[in-house]
TIRO-2110 file (N, C-alpha, C; in Angstrom, 1 decimal):
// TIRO-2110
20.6, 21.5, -174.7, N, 1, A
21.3, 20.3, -174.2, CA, 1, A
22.7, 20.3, -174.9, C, 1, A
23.5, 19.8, -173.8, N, 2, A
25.3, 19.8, -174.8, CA, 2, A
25.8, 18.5, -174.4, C, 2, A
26.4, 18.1, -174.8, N, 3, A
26.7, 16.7, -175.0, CA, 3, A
28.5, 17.0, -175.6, C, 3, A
29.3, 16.1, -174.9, N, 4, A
30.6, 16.0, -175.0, CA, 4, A
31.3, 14.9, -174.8, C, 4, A
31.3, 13.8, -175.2, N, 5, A
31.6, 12.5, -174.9, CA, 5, A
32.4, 11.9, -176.1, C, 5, A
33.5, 11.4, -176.1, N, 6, A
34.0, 10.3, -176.7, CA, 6, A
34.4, 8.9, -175.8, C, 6, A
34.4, 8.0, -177.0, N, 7, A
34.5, 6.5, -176.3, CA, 7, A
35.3, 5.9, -177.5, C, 7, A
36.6, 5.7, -177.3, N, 8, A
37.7, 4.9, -178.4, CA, 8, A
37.8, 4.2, -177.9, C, 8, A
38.9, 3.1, -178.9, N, 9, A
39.4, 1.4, -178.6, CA, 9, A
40.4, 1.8, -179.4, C, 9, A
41.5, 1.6, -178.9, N, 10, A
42.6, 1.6, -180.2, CA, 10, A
44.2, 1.2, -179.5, C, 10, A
45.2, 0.7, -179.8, N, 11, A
46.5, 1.0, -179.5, CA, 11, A
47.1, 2.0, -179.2, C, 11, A
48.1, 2.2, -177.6, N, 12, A
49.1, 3.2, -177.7, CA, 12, A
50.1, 3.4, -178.8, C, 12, A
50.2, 4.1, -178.5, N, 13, A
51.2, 4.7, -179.9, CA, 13, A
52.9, 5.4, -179.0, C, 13, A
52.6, 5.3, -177.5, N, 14, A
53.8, 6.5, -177.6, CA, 14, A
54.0, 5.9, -175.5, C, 14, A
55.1, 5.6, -175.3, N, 15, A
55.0, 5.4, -173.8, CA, 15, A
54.6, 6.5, -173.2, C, 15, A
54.0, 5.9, -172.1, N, 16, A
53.4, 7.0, -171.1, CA, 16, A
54.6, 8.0, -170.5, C, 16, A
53.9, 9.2, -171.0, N, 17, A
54.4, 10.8, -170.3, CA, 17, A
54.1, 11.1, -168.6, C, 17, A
54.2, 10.7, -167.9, N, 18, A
53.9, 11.3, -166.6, CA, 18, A
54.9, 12.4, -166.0, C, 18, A
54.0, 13.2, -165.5, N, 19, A
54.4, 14.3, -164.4, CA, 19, A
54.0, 14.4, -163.2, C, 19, A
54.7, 14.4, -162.1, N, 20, A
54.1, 15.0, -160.8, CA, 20, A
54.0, 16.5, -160.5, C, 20, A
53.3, 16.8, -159.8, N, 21, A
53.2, 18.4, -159.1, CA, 21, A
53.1, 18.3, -158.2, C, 21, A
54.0, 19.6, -157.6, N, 22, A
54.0, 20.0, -156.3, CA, 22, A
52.8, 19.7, -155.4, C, 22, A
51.8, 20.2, -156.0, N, 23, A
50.7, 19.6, -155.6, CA, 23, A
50.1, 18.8, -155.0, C, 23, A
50.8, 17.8, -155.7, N, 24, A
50.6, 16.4, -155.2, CA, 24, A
49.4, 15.8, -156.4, C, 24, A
48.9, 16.5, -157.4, N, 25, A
48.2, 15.7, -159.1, CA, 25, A
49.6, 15.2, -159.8, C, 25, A
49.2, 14.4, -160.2, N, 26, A
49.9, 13.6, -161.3, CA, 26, A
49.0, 13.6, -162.5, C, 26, A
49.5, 14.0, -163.7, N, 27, A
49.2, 14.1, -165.5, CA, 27, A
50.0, 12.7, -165.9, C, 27, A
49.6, 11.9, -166.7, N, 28, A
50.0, 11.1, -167.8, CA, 28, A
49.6, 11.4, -169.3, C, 28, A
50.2, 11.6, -170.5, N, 29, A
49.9, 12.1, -171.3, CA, 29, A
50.4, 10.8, -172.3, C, 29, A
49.5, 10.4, -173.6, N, 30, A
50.0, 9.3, -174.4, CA, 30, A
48.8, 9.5, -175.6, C, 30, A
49.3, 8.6, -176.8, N, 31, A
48.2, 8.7, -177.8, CA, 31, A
48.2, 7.6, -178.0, C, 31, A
46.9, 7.4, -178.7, N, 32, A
46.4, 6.3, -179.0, CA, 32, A
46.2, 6.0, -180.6, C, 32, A
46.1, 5.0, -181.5, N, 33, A
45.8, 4.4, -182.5, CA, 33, A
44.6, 4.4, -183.1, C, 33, A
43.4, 4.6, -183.5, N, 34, A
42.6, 3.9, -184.1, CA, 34, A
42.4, 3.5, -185.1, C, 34, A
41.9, 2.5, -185.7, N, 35, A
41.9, 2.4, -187.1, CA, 35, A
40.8, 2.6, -187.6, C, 35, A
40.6, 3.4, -188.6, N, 36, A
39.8, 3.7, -189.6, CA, 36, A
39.2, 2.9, -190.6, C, 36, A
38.5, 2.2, -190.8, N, 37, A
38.2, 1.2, -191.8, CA, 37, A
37.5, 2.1, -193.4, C, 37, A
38.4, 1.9, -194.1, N, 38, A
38.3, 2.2, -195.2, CA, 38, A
38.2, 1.3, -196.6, C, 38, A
37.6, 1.4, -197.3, N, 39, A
37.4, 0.4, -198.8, CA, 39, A
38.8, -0.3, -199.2, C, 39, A
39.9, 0.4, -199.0, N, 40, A
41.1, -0.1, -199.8, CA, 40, A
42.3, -0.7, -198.2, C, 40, A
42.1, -0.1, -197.2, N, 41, A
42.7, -0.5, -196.2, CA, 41, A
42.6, 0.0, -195.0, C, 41, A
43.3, 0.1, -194.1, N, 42, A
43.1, 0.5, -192.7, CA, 42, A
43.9, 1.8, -192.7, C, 42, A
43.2, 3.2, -191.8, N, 43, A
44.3, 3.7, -191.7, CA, 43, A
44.0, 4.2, -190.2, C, 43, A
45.2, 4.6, -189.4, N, 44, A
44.9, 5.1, -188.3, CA, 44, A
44.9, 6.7, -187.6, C, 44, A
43.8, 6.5, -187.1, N, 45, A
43.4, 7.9, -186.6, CA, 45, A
44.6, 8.4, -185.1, C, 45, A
44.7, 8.9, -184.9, N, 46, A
46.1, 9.2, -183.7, CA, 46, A
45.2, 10.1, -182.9, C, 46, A
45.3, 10.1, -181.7, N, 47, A
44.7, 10.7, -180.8, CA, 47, A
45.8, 11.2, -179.4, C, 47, A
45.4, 12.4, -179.2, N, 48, A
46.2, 12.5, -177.6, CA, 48, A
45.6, 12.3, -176.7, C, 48, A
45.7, 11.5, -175.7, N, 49, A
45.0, 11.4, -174.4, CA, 49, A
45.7, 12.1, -173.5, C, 49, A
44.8, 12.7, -172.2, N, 50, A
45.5, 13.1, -171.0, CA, 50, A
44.5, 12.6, -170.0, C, 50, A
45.4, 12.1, -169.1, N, 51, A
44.9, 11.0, -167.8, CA, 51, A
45.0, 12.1, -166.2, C, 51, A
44.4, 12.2, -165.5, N, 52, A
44.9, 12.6, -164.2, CA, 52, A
44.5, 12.0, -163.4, C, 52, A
45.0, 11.7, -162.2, N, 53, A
45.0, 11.2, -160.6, CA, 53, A
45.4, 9.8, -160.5, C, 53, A
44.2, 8.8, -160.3, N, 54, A
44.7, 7.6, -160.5, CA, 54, A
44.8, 6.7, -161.4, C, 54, A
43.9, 7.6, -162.1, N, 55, A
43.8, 6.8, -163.7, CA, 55, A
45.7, 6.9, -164.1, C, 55, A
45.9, 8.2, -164.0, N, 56, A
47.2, 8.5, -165.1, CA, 56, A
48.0, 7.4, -164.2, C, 56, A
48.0, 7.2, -162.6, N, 57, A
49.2, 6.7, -162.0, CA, 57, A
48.5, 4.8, -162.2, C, 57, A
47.5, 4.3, -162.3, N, 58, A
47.6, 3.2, -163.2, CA, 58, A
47.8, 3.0, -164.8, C, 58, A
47.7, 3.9, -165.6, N, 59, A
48.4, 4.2, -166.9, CA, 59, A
50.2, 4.0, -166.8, C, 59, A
50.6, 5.0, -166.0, N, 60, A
51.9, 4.6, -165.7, CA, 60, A
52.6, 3.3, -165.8, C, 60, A
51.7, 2.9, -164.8, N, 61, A
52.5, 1.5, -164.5, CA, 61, A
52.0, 0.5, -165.3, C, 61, A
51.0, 0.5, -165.9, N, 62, A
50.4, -0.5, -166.4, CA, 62, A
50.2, -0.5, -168.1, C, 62, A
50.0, 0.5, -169.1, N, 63, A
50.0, 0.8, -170.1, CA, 63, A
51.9, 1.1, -170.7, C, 63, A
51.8, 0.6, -172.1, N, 64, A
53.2, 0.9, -172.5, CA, 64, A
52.5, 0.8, -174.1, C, 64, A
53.7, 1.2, -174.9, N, 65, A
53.8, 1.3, -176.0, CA, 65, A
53.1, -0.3, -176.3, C, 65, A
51.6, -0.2, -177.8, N, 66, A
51.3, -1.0, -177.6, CA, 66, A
50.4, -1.5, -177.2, C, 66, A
50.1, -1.3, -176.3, N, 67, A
49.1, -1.4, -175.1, CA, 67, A
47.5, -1.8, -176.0, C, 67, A
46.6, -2.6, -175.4, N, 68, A
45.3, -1.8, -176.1, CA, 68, A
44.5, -1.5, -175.5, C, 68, A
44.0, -0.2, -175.2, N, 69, A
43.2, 0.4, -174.1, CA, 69, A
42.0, 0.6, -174.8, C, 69, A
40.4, 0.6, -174.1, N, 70, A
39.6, 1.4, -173.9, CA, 70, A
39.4, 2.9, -173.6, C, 70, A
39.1, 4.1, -173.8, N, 71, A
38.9, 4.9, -172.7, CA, 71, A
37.8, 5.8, -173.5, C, 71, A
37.2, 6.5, -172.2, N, 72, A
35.7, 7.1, -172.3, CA, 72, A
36.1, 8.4, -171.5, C, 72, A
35.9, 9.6, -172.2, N, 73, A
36.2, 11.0, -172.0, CA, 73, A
35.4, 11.8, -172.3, C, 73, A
35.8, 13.2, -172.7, N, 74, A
35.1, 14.2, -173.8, CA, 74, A
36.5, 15.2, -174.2, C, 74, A
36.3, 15.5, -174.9, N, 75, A
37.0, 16.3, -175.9, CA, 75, A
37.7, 17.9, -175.4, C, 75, A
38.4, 18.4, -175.7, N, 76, A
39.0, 20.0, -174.9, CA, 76, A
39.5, 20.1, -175.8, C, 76, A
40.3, 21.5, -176.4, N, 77, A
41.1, 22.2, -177.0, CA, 77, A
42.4, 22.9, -175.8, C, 77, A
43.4, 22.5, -176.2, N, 78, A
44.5, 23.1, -175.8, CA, 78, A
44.9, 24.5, -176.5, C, 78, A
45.1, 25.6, -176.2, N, 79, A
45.6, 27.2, -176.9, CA, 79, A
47.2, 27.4, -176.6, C, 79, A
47.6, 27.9, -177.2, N, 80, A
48.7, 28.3, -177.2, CA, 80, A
49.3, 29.4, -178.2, C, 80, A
50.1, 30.3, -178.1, N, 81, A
50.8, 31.2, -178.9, CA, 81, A
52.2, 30.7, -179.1, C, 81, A
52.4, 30.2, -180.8, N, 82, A
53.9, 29.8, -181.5, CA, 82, A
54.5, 31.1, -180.9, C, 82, A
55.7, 29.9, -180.8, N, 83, A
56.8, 31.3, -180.3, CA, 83, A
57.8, 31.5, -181.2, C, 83, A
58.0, 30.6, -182.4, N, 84, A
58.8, 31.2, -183.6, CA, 84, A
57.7, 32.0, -184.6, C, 84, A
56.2, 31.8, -184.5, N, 85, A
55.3, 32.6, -185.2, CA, 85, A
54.6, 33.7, -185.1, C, 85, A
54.5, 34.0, -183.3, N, 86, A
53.4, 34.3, -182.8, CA, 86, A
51.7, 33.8, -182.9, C, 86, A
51.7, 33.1, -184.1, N, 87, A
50.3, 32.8, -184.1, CA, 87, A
50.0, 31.9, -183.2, C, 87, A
48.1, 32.2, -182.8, N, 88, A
47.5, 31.4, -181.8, CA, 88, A
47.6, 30.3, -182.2, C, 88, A
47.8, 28.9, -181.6, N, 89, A
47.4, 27.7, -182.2, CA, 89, A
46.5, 27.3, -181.3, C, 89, A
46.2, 25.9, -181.8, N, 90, A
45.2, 24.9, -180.8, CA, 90, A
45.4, 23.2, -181.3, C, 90, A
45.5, 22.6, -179.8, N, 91, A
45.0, 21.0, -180.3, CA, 91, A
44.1, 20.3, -179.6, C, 91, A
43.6, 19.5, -180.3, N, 92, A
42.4, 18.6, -179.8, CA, 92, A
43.0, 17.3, -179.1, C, 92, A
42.4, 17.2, -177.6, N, 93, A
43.1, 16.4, -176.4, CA, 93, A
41.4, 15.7, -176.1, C, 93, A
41.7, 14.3, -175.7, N, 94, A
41.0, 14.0, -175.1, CA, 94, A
40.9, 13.5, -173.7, C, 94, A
40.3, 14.3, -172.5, N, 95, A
40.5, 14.1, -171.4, CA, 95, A
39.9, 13.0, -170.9, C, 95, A
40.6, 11.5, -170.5, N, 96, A
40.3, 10.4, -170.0, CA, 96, A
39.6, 10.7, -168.7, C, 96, A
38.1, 10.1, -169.0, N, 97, A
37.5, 10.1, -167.2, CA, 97, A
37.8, 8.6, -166.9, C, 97, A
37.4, 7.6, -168.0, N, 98, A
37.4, 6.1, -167.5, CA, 98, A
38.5, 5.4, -168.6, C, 98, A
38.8, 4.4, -168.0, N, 99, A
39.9, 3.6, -168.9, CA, 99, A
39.9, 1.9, -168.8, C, 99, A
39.8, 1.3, -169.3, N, 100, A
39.7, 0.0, -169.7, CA, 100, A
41.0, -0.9, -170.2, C, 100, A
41.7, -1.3, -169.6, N, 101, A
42.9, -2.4, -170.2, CA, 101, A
42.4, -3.4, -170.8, C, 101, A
42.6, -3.7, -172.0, N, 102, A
41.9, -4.8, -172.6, CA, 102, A
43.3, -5.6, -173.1, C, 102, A
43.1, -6.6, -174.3, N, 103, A
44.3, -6.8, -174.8, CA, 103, A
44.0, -8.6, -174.2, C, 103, A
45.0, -9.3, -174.6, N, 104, A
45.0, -11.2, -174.0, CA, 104, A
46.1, -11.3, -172.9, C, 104, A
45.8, -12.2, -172.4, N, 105, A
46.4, -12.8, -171.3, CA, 105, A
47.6, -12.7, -171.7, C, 105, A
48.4, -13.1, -173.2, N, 106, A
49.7, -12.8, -173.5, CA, 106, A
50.4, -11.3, -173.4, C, 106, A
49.5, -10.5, -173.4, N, 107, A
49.9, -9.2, -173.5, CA, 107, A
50.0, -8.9, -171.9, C, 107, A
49.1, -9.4, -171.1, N, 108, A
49.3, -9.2, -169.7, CA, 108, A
50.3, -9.6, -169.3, C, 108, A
50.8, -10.7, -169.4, N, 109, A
52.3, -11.6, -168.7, CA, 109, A
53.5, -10.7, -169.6, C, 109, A
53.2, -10.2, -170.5, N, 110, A
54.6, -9.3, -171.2, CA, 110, A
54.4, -7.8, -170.8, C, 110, A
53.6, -7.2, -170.0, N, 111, A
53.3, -6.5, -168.9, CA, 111, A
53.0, -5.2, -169.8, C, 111, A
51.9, -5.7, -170.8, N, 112, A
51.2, -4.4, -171.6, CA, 112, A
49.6, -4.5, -170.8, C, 112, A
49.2, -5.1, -169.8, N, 113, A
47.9, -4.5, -169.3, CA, 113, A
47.7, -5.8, -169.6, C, 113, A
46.2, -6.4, -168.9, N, 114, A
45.3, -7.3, -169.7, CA, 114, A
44.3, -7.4, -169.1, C, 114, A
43.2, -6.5, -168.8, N, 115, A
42.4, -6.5, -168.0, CA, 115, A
42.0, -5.2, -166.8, C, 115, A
41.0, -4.8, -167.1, N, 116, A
40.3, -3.7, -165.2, CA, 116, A
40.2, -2.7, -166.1, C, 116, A
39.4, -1.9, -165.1, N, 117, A
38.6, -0.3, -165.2, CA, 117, A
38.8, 0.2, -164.2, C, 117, A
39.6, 1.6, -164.9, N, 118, A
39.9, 2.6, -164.0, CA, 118, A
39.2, 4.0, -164.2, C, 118, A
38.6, 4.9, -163.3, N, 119, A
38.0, 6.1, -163.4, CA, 119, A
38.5, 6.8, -162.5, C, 119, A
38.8, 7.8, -163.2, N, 120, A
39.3, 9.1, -161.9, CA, 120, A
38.1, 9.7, -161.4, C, 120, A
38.7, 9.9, -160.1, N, 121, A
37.9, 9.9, -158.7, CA, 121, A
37.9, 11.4, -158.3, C, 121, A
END
C-alpha cells in the first residue's frame, strides 16, 4: 500500500506565480506559511505549492500575499542539474489537488479570498 497525501492550513507567503502555455494549461506557483508550534514560540514551516488548471486560475485571481488557504495534495520532488555546480539537486513541491479559501469576511472585502473549494478537474 503507498499513501501520498498532505493537507496544510497556513498563510501565503509570496503572490501568485502564474503561467500560461501554449497549450492552453495554466501553472500558478506560491508558498505557503505554517506555523510550527513549539515550547518557546512559533516558527514557520514554508512550503511551495503548485496549482494547475482551474484551481491555479482561481488562485490567481483570488489568493494574494497573505491569504489563508487550505489545500490537500501529495508531495513530488522537482530534479534539476546546478548550472554554476553541475551537481544534481532536488526540491520538495507540493502538488495542490484541492484548495479551500478560508480567512474572515474582512479579508474577503480587502480581496484576500474568504470562502469556497476548489479541485482541479
Amino acid at each position: 500500500m503507498a499513501l501520498n497525501t498532505v493537507n496544510l492550513v497556513g498563510r501565503v507567503g509570496t503572490e501568485p506565480d502564474v503561467r500560461y502555455f501554449e497549450s492552453g494549461s495554466v501553472v500558478c506557483k506560491l508558498t505557503l506559511a505554517v506555523d510550527r508550534r513549539t515550547r518557546n514560540n512559533d516558527q514557520p514551516d514554508w512550503f511551495n505549492l503548485e496549482l494547475w488548471g482551474k484551481t491555479a486560475e482561481i488562485a490567481a485571481q483570488y489568493v494574494k500575499k497573505g491569504s489563508q488557504i487550505g489545500v490537500s495534495g501529495s508531495l513530488k520532488f522537482d530534479h534539476w542539474k546546478d548550472r554554476s555546480t553541475g551537481l544534481d539537486r532536488s526540491q520538495p513541491v507540493v502538488r495542490v489537488e484541492r484548495m479551500d479559501l478560508l480567512g474572515s469576511k474582512r479579508d474577503a472585502e480587502a480581496g484576500a479570498g474568504g470562502g469556497g473549494s476548489f479541485e482541479e478537474f
